[in-house]
C-alpha positions in Angstrom: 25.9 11.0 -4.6 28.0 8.2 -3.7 28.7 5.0 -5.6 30.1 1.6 -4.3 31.6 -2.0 -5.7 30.0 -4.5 -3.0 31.0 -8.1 -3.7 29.6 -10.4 -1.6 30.3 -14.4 -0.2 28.9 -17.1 1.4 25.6 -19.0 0.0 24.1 -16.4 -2.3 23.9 -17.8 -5.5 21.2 -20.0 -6.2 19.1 -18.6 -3.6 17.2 -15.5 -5.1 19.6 -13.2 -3.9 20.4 -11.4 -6.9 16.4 -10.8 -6.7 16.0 -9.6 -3.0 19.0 -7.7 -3.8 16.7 -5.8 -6.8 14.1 -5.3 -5.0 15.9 -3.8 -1.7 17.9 -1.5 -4.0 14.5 -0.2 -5.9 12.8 0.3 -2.4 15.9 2.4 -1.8 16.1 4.0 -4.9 19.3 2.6 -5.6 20.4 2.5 -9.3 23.2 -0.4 -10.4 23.8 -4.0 -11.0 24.2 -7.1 -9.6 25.6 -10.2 -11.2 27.0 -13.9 -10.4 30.3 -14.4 -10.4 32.0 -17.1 -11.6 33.7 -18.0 -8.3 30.1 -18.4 -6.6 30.5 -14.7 -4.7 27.9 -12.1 -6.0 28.8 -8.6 -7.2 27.1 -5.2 -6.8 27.3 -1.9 -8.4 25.2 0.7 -6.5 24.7 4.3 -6.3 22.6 6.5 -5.0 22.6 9.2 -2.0 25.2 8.6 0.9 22.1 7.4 3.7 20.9 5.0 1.2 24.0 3.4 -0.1 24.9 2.9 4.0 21.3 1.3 4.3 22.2 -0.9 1.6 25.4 -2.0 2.6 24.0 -3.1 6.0 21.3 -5.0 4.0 24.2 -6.5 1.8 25.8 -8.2 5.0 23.0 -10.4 6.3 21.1 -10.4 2.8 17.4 -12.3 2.3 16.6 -15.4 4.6 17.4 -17.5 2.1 21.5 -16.5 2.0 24.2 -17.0 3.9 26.6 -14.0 4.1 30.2 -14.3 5.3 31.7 -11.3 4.0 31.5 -8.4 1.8 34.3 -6.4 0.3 33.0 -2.6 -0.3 35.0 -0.4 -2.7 34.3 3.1 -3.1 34.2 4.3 -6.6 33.6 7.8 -8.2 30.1 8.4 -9.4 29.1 8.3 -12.8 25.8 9.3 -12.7 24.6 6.6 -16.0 22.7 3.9 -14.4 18.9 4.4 -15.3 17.8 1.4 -13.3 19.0 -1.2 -11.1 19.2 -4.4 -13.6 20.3 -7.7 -12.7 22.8 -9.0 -15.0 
């Protein structure tokens, strides 16, 4: 299992991306969270197995049609195997 801090900039607030973002993660049967943040960047808790955390990630960088991604920051974290779902907060 691997699990990963993604926050992400550019347009994506305001634009469904927390949305897209759940949906690509259940597809991928990722579990997690993803919020706004204050500062207009989007952040992302995900974990799952290795090949579908990297699938995600790649996803994260170009996001839905309707964003604009300029960069994402990806922190590697130690799994904690609680998430039940992936919600957005």
């Amino acid at each position: 299992m691997r699990r990963v801090k993604i926050v992400v900039a550019g347009r994506v607030q305001g634009v469904y991306f927390r949305l897209f973002t759940q949906n690509k993660a259940k597809h991928l049967a990722i579990l997690g969270t993803v919020r706004n943040l204050p500062d207009g960047r989007v952040e992302i808790y995900a974990e799952a197995e290795h090949l579908m955390i990297d699938k995600f990630i790649k996803w994260c960088s170009k996001g839905p049609v309707t964003a604009r991604v300029d960069n994402i920051e990806v922190t590697e974290l130690e799994p904690e195997l609680s998430y039940t779902a992936f919600d957005i907060i």
